[in-house]
C-alpha positions as CSV (number, residue, x, y, z in Angstrom):
1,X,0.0,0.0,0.0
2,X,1.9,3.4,-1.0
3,X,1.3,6.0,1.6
4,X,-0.4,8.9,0.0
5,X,2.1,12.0,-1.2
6,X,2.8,15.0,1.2
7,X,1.5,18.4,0.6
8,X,3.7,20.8,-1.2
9,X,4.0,24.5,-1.0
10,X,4.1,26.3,-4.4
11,X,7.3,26.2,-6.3
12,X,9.3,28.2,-9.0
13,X,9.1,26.7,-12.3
14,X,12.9,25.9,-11.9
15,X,12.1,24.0,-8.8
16,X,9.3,22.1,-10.2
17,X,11.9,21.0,-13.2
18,X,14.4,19.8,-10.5
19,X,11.6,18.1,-8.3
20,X,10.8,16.2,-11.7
21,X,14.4,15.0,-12.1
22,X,14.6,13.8,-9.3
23,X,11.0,12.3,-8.8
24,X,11.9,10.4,-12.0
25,X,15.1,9.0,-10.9
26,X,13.4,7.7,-7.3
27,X,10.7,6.2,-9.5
28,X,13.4,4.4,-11.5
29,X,14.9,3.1,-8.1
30,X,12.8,2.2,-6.6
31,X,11.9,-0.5,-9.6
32,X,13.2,-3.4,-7.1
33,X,11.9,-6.2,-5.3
34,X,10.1,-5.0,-1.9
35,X,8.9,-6.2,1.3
36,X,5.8,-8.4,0.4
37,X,2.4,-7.6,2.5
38,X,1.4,-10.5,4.2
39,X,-2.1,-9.8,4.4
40,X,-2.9,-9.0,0.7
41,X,0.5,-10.7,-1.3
42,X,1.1,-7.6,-2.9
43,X,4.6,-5.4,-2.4
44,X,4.9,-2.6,-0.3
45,X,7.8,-0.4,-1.3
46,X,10.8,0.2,0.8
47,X,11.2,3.1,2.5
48,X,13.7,6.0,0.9
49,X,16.7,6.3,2.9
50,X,18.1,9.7,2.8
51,X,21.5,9.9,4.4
52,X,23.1,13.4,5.5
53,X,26.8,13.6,5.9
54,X,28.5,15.8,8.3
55,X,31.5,18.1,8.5
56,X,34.6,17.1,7.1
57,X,32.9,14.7,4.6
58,X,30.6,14.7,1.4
59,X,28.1,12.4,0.3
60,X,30.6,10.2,-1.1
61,X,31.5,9.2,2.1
62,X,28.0,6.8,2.1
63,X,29.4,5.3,-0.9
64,X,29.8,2.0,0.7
65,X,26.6,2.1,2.5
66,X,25.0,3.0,-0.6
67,X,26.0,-0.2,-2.3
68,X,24.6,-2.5,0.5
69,X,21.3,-0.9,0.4
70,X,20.7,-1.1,-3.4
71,X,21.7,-4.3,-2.9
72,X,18.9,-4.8,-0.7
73,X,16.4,-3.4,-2.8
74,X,16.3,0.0,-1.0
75,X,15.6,3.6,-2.7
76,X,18.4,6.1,-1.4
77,X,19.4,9.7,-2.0
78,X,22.6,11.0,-0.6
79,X,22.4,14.7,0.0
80,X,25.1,17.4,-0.7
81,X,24.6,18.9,2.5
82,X,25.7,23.0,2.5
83,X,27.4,23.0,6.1
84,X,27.0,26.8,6.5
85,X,24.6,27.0,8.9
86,X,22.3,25.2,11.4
87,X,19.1,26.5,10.0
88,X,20.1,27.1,6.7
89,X,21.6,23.2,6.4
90,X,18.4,21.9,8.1
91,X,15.9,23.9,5.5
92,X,17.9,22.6,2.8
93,X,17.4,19.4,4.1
94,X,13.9,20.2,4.4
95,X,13.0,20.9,0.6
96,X,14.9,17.4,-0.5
97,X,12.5,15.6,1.8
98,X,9.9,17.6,0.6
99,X,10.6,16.5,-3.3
100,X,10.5,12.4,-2.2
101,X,6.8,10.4,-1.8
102,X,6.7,8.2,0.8
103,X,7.9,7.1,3.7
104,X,11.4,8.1,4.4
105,X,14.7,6.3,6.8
106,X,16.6,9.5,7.5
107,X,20.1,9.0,8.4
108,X,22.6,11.6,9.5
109,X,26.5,11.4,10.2
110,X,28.5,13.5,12.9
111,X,27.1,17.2,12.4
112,X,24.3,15.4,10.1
113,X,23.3,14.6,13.2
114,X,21.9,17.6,14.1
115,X,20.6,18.9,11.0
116,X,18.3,15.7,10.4
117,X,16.8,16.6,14.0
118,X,16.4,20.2,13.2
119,X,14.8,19.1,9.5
120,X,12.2,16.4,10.4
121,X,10.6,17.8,13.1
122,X,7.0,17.9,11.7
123,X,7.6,16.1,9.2
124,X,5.0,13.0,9.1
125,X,7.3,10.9,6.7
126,X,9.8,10.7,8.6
127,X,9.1,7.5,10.2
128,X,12.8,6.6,11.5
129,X,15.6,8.5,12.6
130,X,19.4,6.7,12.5
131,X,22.6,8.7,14.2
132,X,26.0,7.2,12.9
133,X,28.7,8.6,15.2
134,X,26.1,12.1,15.4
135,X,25.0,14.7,17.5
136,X,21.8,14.7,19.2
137,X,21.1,17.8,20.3
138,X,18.6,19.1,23.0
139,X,17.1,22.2,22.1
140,X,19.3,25.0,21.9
141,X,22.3,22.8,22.4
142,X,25.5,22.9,19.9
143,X,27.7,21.1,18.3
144,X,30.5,22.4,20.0
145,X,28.4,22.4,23.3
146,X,27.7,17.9,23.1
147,X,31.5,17.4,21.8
148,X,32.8,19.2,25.2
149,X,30.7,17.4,27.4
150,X,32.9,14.9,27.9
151,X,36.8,14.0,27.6
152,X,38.0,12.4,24.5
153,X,37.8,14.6,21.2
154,X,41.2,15.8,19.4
155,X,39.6,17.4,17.1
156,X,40.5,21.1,18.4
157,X,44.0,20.5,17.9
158,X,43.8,19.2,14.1
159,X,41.7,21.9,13.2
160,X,43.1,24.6,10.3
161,X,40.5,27.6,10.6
162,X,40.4,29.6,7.4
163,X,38.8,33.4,7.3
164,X,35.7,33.8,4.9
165,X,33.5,36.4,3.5
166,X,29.8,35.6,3.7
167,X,27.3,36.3,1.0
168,X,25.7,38.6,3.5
169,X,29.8,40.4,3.9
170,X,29.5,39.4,6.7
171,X,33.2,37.6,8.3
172,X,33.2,34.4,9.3
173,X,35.5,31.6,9.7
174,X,35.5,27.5,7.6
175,X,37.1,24.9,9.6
176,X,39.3,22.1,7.8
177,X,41.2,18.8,9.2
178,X,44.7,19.4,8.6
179,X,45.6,16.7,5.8
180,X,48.2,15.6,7.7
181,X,46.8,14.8,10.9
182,X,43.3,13.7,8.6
183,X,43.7,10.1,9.3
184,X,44.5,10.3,12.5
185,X,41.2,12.5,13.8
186,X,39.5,11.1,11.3
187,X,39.5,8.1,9.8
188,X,42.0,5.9,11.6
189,X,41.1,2.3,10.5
190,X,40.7,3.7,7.0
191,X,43.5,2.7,4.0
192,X,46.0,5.1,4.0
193,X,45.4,6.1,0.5
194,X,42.1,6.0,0.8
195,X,42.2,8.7,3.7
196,X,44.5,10.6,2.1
197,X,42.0,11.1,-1.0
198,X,39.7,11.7,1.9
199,X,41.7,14.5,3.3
200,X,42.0,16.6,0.0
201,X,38.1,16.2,-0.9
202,X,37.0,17.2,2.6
203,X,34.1,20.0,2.7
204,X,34.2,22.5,5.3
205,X,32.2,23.5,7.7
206,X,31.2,27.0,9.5
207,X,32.6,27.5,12.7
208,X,29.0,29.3,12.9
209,X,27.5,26.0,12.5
210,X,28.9,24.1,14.7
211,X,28.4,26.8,17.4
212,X,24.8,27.5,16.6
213,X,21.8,26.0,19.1
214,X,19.6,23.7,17.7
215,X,15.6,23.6,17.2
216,X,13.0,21.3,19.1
217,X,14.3,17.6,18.4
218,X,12.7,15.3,15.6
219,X,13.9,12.3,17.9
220,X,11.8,13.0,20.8
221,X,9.0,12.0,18.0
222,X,10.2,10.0,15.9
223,X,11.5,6.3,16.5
224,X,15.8,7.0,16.5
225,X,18.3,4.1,16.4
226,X,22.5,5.0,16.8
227,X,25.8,3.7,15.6
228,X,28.2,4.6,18.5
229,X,31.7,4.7,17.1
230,X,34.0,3.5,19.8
231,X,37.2,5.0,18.6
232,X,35.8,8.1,17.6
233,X,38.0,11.1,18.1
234,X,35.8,14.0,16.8
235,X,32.5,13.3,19.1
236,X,33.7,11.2,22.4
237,X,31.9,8.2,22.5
238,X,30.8,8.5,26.4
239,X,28.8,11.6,25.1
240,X,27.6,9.4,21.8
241,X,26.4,6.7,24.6
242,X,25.1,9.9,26.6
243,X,22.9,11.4,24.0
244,X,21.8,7.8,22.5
245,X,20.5,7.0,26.3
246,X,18.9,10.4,26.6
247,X,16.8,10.5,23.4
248,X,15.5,6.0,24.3
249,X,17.7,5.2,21.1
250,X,18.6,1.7,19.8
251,X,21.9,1.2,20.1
252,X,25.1,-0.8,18.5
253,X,28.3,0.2,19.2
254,X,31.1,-0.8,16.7
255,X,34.9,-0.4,17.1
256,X,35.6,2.1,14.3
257,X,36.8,5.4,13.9
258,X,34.9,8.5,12.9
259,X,34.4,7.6,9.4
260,X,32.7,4.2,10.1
261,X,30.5,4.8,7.2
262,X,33.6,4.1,5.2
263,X,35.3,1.4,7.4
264,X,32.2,-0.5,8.4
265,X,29.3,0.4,5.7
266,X,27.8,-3.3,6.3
267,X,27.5,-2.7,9.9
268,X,26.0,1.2,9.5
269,X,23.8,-0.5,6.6
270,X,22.8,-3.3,8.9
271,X,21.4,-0.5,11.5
272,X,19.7,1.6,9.0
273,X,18.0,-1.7,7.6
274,X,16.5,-2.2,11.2
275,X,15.6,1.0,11.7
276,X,13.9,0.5,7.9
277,X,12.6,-2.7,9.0
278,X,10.2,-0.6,11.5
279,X,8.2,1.3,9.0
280,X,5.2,0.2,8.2
């Protein structure tokens, strides 16, 4: 049984030409073999999972994941997210949900964390919430705020901050990974070369962002399940554990660095899967 389509607010004609693209190409995935109803025999799509990367990252970094769900017969859209702002990067987020029908697995990595919290608040598709090594913030908490809560991030020290000019002139500052000390923060149980390509095609991220509070929390709503990495030395994993516990999450902790996504995409596929597995 397909759930019926959300409402839309009006659009500019360029907007309606993207939503088409892109409403083509979920069609076109999502031509696979779903879950079968047991009641009537017929097939019930799969959910789309939408997965968010954070700072530090792009969506390439689900590339792995990404494989293992097709595999398993699952729609997915990886989104470019902006990484300027809180608000900004959540109402982006916002208008990609708004462009897929159905039921959606929303998935968010490190700072993604926190932006799929702000962005499906609301949002009656949303039917599953999954943290991979993420932030989930309280209202009005930060990024910077949950990573200080507890001992064990590094991430201060291998930070390279570098001055901006925003499109409002206003100054501001983007934050990198050194590329030498990359691996190291970052992706530790990652092939060398591998992190190394990693390094170079790492986005930035506002220190704004990361320093801005968030909005009321999707996962006080919404069904959430989290992928505590335990070597992870951006967010600590004591305040991963601590923010998993405070939000009733399911949990599964896996011994991996920061970019587990890349190291372990079989294990962060087998989490969204379950947390997939609960839609109905």
């Amino acid at each position: 049984m397909n759930p019926s389509p959300r409402m839309r607010r009006a659009r500019t004609p360029l907007t309606v030409l993207a939503g088409v693209g892109l409403a083509a190409a979920l069609t076109a995935a999502t031509v696979v073999p779903a879950s079968a109803d047991k009641d009537t025999g017929t097939h019930r799509p799969k959910p789309t999972v939408v997965l968010v990367h954070g700072a530090f990252a792009d969506s390439t970094s689900w590339n792995g994941v990404i494989r293992e769900l097709r595999h398993d017969g699952y729609p997915v859209v990886a989104v470019a997210n902006p990484l300027r702002s809180l608000q900004g990067d959540s109402a982006y987020l916002r208008d990609v949900l708004a462009s897929i029908d159905g039921p959606v697995v929303l998935v968010g990595h490190s700072y993604g964390g926190s932006v799929i919290s702000n962005a499906a608040t609301g949002d009656k598709d949303v039917k599953a919430l999954v943290y991979v090594a993420a932030f989930l913030p309280e209202k009005g908490e930060s990024a910077v705020d949950l990573s200080g809560k507890f001992p064990g991030s590094t991430l201060g020290d291998a930070l390279r901050p570098v001055p901006i000019t925003n499109p409002d002139g206003s100054q501001g500052t983007d934050l990198y990974i050194q590329n030498d000390k990359f691996r190291h923060q970052f992706a530790a149980d990652v092939p060398r070369d591998q992190a190394d390509l990693m390094a170079v095609n790492q986005r930035p991220v506002t220190s704004a962002a990361l320093a801005e509070g968030a909005g009321e929390p999707a996962w006080k709503t919404i069904p959430s399940w989290v992928l505590i990495a335990t070597q992870d030395l951006n967010i600590p994993p004591q305040a991963q554990e601590f923010m998993a516990q405070r939000a009733g999450a399911h949990t599964t902790k896996v011994r991996a660095s920061h970019a587990v996504s890349v190291s372990q995409p079989g294990k962060v596929a087998d989490v969204v899967e379950d947390a997939a597995h609960s839609v109905r």
